[in-house]
C-alpha positions as CSV (number, residue, x, y, z in Angstrom):
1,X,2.7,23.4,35.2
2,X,0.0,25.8,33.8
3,X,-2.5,27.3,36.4
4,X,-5.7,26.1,36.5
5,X,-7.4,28.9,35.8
6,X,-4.9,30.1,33.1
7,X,-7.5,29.0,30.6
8,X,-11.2,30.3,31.0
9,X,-14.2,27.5,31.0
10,X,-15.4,29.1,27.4
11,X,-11.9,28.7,26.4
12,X,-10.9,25.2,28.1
13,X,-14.5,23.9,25.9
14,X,-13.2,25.4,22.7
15,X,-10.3,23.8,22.9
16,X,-12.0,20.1,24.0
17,X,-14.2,20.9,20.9
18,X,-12.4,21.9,18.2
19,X,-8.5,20.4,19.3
20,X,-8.5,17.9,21.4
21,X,-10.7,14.9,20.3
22,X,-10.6,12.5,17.9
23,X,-13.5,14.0,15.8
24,X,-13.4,18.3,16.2
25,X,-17.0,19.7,16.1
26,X,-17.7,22.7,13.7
27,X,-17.4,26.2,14.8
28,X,-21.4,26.4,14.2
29,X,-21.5,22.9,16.3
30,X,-19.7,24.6,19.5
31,X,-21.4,28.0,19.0
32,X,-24.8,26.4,19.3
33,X,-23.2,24.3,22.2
34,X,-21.8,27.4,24.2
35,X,-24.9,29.5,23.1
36,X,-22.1,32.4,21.4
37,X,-21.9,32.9,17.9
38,X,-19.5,31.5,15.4
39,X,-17.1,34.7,15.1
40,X,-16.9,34.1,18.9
41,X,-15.8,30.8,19.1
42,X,-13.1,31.8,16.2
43,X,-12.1,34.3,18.3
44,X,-11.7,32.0,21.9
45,X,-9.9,29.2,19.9
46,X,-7.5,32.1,18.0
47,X,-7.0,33.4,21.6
48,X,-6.2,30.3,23.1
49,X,-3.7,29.3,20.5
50,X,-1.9,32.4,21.0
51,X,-1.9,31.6,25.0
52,X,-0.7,27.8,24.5
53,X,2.0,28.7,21.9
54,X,3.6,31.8,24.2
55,X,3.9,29.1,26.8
56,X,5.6,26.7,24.8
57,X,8.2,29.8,23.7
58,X,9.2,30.5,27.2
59,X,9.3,26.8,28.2
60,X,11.7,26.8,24.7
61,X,10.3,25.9,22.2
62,X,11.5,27.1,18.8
63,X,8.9,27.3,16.1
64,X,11.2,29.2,13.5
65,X,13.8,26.7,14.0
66,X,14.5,24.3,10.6
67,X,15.2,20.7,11.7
């Protein structure tokens, strides 16, 4: 199980926003949301990825693999 606070609050909204739901909101929607500016958001949800997908590789996960 991930810790809570692995994920910051800006971080844990980008990825509601933009990921999980059924209709993803513009980077312009959540920057005007989160008061930040587009680049920024890029830059959380980039960052975030990054976190989710290093998980997954030590849980075992193989992304290279060809099925």
């Amino acid at each position: 199980m991930i810790d809570q606070n692995y994920y910051s609050k800006n971080e844990k909204k980008v990825i509601l926003m933009r990921i999980l739901t059924d209709k993803p909101k513009t980077l312009g929607e959540c920057a005007k949301k989160l008061n930040l500016t587009r680049e920024r958001i890029r830059q959380i949800e980039a960052h975030s990825i990054r976190k989710m997908l290093s998980t997954l590789r030590r849980r075992g996960w193989d992304f290279n693999r060809k099925t």
